[in-house]
DRENDO-1510 file (C-alpha; in Angstrom, 1 decimal, always signed):
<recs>
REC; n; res; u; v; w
REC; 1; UNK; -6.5; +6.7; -28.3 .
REC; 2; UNK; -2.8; +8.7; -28.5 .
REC; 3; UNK; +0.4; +7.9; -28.8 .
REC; 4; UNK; +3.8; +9.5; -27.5 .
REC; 5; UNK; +5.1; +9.8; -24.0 .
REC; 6; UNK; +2.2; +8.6; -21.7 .
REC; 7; UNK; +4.1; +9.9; -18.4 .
REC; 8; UNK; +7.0; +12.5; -17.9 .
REC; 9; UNK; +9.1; +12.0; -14.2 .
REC; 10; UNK; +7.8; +14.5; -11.4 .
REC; 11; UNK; +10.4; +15.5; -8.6 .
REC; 12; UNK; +7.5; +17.5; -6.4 .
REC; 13; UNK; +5.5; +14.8; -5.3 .
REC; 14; UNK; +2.4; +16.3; -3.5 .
REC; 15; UNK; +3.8; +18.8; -0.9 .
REC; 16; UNK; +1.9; +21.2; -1.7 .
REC; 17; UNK; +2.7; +24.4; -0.4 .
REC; 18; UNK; +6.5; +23.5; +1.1 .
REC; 19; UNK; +9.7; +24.0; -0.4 .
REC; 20; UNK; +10.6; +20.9; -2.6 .
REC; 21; UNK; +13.8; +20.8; -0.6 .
REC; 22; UNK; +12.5; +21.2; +2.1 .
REC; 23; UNK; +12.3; +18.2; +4.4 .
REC; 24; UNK; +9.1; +17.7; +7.3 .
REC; 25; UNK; +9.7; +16.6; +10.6 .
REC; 26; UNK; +7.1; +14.7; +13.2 .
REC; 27; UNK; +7.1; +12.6; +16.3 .
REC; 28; UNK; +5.7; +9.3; +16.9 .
REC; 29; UNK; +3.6; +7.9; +19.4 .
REC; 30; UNK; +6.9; +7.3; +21.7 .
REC; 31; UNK; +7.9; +11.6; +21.2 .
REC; 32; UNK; +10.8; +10.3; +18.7 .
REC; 33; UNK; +11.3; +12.5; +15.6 .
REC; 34; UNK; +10.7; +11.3; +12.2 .
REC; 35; UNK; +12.9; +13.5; +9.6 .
REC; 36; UNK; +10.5; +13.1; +6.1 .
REC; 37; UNK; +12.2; +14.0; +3.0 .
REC; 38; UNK; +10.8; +14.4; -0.6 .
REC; 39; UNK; +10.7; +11.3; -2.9 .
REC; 40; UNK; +13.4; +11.8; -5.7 .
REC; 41; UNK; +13.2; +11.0; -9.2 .
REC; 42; UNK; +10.6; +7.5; -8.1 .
REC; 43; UNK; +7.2; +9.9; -9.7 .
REC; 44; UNK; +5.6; +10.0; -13.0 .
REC; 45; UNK; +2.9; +11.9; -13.8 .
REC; 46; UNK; +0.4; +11.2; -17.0 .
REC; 47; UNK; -0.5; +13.6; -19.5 .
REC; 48; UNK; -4.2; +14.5; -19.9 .
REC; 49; UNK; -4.5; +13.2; -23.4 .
REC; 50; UNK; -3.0; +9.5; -21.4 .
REC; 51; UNK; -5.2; +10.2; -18.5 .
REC; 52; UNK; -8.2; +10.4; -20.9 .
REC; 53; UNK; -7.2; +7.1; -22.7 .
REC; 54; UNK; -7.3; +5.1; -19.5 .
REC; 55; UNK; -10.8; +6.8; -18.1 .
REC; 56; UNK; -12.0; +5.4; -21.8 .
REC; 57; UNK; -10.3; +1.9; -21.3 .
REC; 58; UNK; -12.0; +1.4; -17.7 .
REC; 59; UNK; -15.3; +3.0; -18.8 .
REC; 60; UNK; -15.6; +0.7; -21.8 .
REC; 61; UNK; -14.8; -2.4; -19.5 .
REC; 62; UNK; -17.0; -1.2; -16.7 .
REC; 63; UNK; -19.6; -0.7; -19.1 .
REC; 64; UNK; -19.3; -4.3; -20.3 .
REC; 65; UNK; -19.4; -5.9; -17.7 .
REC; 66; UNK; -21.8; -3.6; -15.8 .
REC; 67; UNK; -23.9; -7.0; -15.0 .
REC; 68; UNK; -21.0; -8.6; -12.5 .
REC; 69; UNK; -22.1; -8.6; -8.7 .
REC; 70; UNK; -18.7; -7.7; -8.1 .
REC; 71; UNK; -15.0; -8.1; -9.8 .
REC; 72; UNK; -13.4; -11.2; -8.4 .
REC; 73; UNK; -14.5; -12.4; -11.9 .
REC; 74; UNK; -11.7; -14.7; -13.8 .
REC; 75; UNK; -12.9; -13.0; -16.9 .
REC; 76; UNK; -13.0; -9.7; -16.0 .
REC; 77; UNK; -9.9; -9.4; -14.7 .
REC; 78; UNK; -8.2; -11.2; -17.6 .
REC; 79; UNK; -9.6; -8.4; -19.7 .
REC; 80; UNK; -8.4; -5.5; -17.3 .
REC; 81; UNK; -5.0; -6.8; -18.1 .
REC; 82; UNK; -4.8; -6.5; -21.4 .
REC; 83; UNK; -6.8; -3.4; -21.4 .
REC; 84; UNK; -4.0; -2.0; -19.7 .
REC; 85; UNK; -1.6; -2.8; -22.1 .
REC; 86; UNK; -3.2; -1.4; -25.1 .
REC; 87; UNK; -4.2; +1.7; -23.8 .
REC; 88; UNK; -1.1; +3.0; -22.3 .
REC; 89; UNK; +2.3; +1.0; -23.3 .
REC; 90; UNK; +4.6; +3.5; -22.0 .
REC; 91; UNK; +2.9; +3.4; -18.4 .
REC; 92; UNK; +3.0; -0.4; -18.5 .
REC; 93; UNK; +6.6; -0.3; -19.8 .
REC; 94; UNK; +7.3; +2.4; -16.4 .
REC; 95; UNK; +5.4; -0.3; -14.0 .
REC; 96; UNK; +7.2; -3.1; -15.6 .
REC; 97; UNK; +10.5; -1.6; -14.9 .
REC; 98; UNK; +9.4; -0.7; -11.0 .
REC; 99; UNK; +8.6; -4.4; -10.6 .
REC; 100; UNK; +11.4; -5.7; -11.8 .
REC; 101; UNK; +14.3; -3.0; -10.5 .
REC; 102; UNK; +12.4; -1.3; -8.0 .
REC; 103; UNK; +13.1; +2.0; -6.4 .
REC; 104; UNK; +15.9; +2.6; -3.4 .
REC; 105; UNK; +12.6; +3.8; -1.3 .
REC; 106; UNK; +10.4; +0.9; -2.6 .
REC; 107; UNK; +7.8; +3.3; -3.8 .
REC; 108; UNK; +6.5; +4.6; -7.1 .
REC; 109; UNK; +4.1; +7.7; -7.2 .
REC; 110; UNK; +1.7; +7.9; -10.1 .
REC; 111; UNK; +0.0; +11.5; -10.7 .
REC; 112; UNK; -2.6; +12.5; -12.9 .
REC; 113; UNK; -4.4; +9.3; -13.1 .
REC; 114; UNK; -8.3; +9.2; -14.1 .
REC; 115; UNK; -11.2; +9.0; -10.8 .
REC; 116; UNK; -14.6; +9.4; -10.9 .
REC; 117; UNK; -16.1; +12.6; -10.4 .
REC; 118; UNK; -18.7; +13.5; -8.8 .
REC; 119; UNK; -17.7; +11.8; -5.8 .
REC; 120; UNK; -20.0; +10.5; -3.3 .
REC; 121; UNK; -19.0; +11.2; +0.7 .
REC; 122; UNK; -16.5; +9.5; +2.2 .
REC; 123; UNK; -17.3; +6.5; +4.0 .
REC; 124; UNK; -18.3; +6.4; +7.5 .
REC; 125; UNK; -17.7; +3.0; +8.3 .
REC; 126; UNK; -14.7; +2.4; +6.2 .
REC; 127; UNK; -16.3; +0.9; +3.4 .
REC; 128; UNK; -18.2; +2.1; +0.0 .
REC; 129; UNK; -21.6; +0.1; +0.2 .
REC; 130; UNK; -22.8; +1.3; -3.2 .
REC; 131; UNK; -22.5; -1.2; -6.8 .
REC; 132; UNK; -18.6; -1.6; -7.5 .
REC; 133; UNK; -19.7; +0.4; -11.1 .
REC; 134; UNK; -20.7; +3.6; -9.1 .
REC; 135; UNK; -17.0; +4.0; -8.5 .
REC; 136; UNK; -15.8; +2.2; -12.3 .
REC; 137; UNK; -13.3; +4.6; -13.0 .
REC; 138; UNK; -11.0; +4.3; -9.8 .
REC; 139; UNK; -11.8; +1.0; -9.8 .
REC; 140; UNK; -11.4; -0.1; -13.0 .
REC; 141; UNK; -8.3; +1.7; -13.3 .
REC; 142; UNK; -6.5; +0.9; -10.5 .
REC; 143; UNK; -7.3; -2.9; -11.0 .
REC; 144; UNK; -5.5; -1.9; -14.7 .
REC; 145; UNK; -2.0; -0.5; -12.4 .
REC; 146; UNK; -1.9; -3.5; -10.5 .
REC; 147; UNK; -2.3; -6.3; -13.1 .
REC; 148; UNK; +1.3; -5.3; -14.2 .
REC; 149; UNK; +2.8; -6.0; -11.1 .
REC; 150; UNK; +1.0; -9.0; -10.3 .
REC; 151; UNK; -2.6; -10.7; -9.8 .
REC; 152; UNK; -4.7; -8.7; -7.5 .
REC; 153; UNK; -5.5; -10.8; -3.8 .
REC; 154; UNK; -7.5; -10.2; -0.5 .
REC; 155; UNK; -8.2; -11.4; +1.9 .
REC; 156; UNK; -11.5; -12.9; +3.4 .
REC; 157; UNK; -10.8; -11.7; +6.7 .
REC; 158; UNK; -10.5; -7.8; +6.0 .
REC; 159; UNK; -12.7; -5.3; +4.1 .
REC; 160; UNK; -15.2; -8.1; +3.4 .
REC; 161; UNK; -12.7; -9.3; +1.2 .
REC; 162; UNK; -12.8; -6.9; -1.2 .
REC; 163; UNK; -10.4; -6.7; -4.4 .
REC; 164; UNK; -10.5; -2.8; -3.9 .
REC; 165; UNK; -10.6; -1.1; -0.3 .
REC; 166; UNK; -11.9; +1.5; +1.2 .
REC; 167; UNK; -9.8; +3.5; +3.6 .
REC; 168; UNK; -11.1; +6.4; +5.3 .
REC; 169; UNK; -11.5; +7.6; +8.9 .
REC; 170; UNK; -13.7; +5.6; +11.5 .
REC; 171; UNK; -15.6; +7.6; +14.5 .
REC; 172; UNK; -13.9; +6.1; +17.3 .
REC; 173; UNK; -11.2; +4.6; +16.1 .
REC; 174; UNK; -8.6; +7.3; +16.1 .
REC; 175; UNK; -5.8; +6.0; +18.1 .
REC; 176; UNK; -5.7; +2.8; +16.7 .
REC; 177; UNK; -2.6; +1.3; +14.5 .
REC; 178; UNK; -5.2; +0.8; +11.7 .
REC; 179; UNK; -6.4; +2.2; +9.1 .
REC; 180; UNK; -9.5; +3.1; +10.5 .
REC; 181; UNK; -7.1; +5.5; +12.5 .
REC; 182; UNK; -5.7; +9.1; +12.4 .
REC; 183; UNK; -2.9; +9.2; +14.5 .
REC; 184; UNK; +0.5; +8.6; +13.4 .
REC; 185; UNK; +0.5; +5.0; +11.9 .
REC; 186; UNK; +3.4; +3.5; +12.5 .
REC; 187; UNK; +6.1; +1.7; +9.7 .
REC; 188; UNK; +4.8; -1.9; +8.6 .
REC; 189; UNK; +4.9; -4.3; +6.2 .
REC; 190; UNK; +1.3; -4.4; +4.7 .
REC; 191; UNK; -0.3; -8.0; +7.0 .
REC; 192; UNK; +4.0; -9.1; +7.6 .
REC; 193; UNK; +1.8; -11.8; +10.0 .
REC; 194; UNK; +0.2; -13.1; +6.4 .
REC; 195; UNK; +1.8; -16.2; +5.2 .
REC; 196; UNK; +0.7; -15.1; +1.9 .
REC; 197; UNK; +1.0; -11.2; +2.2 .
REC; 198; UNK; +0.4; -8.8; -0.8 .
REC; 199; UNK; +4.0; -8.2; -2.7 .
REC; 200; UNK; +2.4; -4.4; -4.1 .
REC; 201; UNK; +0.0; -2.2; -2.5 .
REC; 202; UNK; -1.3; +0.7; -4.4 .
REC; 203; UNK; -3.0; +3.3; -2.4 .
REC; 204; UNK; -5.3; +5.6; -4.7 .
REC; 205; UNK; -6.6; +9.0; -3.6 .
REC; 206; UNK; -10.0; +9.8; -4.2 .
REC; 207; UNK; -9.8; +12.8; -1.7 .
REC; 208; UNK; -7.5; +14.6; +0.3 .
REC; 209; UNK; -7.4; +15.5; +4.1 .
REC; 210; UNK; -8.6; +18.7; +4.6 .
REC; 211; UNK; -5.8; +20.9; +6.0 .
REC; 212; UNK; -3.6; +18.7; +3.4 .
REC; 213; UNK; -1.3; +17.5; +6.7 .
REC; 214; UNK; -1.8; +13.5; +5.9 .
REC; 215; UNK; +1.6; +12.3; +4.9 .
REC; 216; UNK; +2.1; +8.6; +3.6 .
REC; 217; UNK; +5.4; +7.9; +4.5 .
REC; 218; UNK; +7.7; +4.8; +3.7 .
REC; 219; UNK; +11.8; +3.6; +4.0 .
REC; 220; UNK; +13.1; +1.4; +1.6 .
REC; 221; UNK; +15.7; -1.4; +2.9 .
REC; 222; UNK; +17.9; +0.0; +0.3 .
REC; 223; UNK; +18.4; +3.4; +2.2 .
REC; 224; UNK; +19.4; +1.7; +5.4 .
REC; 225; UNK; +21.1; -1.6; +5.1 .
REC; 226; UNK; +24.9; -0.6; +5.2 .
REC; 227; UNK; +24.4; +1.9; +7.5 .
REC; 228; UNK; +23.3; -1.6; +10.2 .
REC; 229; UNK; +26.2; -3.5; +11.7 .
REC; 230; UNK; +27.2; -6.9; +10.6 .
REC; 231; UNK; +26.4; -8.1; +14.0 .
REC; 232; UNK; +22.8; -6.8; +13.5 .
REC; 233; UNK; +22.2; -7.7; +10.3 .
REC; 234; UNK; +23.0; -11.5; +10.8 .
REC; 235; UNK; +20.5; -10.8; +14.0 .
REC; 236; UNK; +18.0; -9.7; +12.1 .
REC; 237; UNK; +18.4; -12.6; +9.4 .
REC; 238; UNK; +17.2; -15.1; +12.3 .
REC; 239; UNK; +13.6; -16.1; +13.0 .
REC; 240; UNK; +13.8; -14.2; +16.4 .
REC; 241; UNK; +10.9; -11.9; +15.6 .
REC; 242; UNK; +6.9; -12.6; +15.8 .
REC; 243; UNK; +3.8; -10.5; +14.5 .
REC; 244; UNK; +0.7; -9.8; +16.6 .
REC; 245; UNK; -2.4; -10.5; +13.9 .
REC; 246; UNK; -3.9; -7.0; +13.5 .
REC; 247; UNK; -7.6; -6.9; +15.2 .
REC; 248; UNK; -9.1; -6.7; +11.4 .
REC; 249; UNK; -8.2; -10.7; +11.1 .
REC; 250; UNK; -8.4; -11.7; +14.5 .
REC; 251; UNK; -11.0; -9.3; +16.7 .
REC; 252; UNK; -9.7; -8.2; +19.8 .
REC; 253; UNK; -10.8; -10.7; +22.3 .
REC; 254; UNK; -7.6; -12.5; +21.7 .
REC; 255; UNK; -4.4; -11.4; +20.7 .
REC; 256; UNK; -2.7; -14.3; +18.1 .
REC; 257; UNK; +0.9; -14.1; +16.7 .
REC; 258; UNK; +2.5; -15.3; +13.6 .
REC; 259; UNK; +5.3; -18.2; +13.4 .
REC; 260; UNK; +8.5; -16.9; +14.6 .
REC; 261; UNK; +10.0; -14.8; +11.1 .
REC; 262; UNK; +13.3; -13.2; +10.0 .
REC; 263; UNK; +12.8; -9.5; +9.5 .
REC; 264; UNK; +15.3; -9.9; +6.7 .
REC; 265; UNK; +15.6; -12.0; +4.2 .
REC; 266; UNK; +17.1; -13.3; +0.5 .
REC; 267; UNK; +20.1; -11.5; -1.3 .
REC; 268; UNK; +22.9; -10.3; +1.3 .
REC; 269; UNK; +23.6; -7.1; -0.6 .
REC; 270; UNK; +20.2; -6.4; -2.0 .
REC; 271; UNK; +18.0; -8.0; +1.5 .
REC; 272; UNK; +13.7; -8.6; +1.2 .
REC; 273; UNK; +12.3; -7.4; +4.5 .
REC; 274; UNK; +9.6; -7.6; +6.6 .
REC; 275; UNK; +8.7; -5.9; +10.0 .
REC; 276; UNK; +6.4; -4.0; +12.2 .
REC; 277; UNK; +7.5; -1.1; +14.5 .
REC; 278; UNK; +3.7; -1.4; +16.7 .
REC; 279; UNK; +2.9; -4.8; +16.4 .
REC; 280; UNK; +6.4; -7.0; +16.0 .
REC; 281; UNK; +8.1; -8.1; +19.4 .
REC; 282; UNK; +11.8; -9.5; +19.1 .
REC; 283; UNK; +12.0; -12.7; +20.9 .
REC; 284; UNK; +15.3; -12.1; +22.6 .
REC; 285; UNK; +18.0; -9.4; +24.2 .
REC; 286; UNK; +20.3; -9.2; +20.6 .
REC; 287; UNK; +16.9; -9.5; +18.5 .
REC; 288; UNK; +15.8; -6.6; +20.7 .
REC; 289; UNK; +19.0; -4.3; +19.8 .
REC; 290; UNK; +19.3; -5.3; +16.3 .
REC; 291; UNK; +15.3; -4.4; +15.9 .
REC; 292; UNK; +16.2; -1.1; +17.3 .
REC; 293; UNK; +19.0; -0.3; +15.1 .
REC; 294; UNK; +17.1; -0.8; +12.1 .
REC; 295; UNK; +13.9; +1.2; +13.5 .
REC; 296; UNK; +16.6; +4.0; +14.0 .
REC; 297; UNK; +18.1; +4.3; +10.9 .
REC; 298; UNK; +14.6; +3.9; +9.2 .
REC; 299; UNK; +13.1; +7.0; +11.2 .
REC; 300; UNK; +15.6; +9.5; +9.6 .
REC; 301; UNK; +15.6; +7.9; +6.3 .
REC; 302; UNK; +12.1; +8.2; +5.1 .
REC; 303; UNK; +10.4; +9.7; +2.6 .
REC; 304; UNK; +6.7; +11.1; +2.1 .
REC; 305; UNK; +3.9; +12.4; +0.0 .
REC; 306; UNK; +0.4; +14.4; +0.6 .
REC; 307; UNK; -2.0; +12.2; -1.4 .
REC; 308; UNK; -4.0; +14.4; -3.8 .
REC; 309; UNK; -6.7; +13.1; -6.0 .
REC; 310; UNK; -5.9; +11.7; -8.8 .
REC; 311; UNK; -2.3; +10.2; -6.8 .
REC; 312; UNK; -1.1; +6.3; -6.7 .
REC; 313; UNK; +1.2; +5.3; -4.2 .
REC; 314; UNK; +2.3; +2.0; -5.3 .
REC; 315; UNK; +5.0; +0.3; -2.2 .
REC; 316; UNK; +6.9; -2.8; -2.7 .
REC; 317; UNK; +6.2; -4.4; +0.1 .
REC; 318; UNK; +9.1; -6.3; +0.3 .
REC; 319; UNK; +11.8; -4.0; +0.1 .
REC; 320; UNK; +9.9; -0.4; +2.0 .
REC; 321; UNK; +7.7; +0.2; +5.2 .
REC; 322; UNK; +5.2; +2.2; +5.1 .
REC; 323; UNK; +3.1; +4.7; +7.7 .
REC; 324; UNK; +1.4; +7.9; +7.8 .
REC; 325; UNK; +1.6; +11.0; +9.7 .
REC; 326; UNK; -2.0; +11.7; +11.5 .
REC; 327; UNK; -4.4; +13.9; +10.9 .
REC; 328; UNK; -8.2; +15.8; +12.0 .
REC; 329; UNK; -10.8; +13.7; +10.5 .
REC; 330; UNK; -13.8; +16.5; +10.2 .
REC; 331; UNK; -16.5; +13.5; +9.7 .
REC; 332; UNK; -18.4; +15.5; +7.5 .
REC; 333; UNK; -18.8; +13.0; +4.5 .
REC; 334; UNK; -15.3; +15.0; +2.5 .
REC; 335; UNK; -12.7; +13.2; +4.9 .
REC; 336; UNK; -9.4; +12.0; +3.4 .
REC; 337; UNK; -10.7; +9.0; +1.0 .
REC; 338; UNK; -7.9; +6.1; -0.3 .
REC; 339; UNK; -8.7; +3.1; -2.3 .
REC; 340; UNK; -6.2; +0.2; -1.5 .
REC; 341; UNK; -5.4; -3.0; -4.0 .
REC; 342; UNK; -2.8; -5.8; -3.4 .
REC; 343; UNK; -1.0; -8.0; -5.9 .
REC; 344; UNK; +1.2; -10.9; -5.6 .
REC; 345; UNK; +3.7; -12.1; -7.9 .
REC; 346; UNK; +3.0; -15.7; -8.1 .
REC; 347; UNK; -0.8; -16.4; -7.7 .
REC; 348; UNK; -0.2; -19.8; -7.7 .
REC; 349; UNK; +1.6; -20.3; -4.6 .
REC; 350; UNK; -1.7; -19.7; -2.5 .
REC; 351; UNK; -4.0; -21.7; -4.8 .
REC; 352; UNK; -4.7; -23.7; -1.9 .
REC; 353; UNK; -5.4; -21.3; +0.1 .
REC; 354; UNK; -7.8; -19.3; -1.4 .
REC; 355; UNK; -11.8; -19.8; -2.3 .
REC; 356; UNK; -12.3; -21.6; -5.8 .
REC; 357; UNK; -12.1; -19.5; -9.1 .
REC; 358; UNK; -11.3; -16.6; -6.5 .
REC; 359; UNK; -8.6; -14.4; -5.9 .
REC; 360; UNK; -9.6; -14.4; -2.2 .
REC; 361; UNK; -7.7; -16.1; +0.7 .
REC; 362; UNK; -9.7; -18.5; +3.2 .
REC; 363; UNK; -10.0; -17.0; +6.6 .
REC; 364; UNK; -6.6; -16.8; +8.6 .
REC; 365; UNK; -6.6; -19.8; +11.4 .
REC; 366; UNK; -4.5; -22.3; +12.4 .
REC; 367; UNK; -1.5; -20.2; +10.8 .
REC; 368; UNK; -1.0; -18.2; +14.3 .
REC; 369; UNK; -0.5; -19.1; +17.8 .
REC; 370; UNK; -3.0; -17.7; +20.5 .
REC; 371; UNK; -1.8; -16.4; +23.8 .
</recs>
């Protein structure tokens, strides 16, 4: 174990090969431009002596508890919390202060952070089928990240319900607003339809896109709120808004929506939000303009970041959107490979909604209308 500095703050966050200053520009599925800038001052990147303590941290608990079918275990997870928190203070005391402050983008990027090597291919289908130890590193360590924002969820109607996901690109399933998908994904809140949707994602990279091109992008409320009008904002503080359920919970036979929602919400100067630019639908004319506002002012606000291995996005989801930029899947078993975790900050509030001794919600019906 060491002690010092676990972390010093990175500027260049994973544009590899650009100027720093340099911002990148796309266009979206409807030809609009998106103007990505780099994330300033929101990075941190561990040291290798750190790095080493947590790959000994989560190999030591793996290694314990090597026996568990898988790690929605009361137990284990207990123990991955305060493993986290004797092996690196200073990162915990960097995560705590991103929870409680946050960023003006609503991200944090960790670099430098400890994943198992050799990896196997990625994923074909989207999901890791081997023994949740084969992978203890990544998983044990990004389990560790996430217990100091909150207690890691899923949900039993996506990825199996598992604790840590798998997201990688599907064979037929490029165009779609999933993330099975490699075109553009468009700016969301992580499952906004949820009524009990994740407060942090993390996104870990295993492995990169090949041609490096795979931008995850996000805008933070924060950027964009006084550049909206009055008139808009108090628009969009009205439950005039409704999510389509993404195809993951629902299939695609029928297309379900969530309760009519405010896209913002809480503190006037400092607002929560929650919206999707595919899949929310404003239920009137001035929802309509107001939604359109804020979809403009997020496009040319946002920042982005090439995953590399190693790399930890970490979004708040209730204050930043979140997308990616598209990219050429090769399917050659060394595609772009993320692991994704959610955490919430008060566990208890879906107690009655989730499986006994379980961190994993029931299935999603009855909470959504059908048309």
């Amino acid at each position: 174990m060491t002690s010092g500095n676990v972390w010093t703050p990175v500027d260049d966050c994973g544009l590899e090969g650009q100027s720093p200053d340099a911002p990148r520009s796309v266009r979206d599925l409807a030809g609009r431009s998106w103007t990505i800038a780099v994330p300033r001052g929101q990075g941190v990147e561990l040291g290798a002596l750190e790095s080493a303590d947590l790959a000994y941290a989560a190999h030591r608990l793996a290694t314990q508890h090597r026996e568990l079918p898988g790690i929605d275990d009361h137990r284990f997870l207990v123990e991955v919390e305060v493993a986290i928190r004797r092996a690196c203070p200073d990162l915990v005391a960097a995560l705590v202060g991103f929870r409680l402050a946050g960023t003006r983008d609503g991200i944090m990027i960790l670099r430098g952070l400890p994943v198992d090597e050799p990896l196997p291919s990625t994923p074909e289908r989207g999901a890791f089928h081997g023994a949740w130890h084969e992978l203890s590193r990544s998983t044990v360590v990004q389990l560790m990240v996430m217990s100091v924002l909150g207690d890691v969820i899923a949900y039993a109607d996506e990825k199996d319900g598992r604790l840590i996901q798998d997201i990688s690109p599907v064979p037929g399933a490029e165009s779609r607003q999933e993330n099975t998908g490699s075109c553009l994904l468009e700016l969301h809140t992580e499952d906004g339809f949820h009524p009990h949707k994740p407060d942090f994602i993390s996104l870990l990279c295993l492995r990169a896109d090949h041609e490096r091109k795979a931008m995850t992008v996000a805008c933070g409320i924060r950027s964009v709120v006084s550049e909206l009008s009055p008139d808009h904002v108090e628009t969009l503080r009205q439950p005039l808004f409704r999510i389509r359920l993404s195809s993951s919970f629902v299939g695609t036979d029928v297309q379900s929506y969530s309760a009519p929602l405010a896209v913002l919400t809480g503190c006037p100067s400092d607002p929560d939000l929650c919206a999707d630019f595919h899949a929310m639908e404003p239920m009137t004319d001035e929802a309509a303009a107001a939604f359109e506002s804020l979809r403009e002012a997020m496009r040319t606000s946002l920042v982005g970041v090439v995953l590399q291995p190693g790399d930890m996005l970490i979004i708040d989801n209730r204050k930043a959107l979140h997308g990616r930029t598209g990219f050429a899947p090769r399917y050659d078993g060394q595609d772009r490979w993320l692991r994704r975790c959610f955490a919430v900050a008060d566990l208890r509030a879906s107690n009655a909604h989730r499986f006994p001794d379980s961190r994993v919600h029931r299935p999603l019906t009855g909470a959504a209308s059908a048309t």
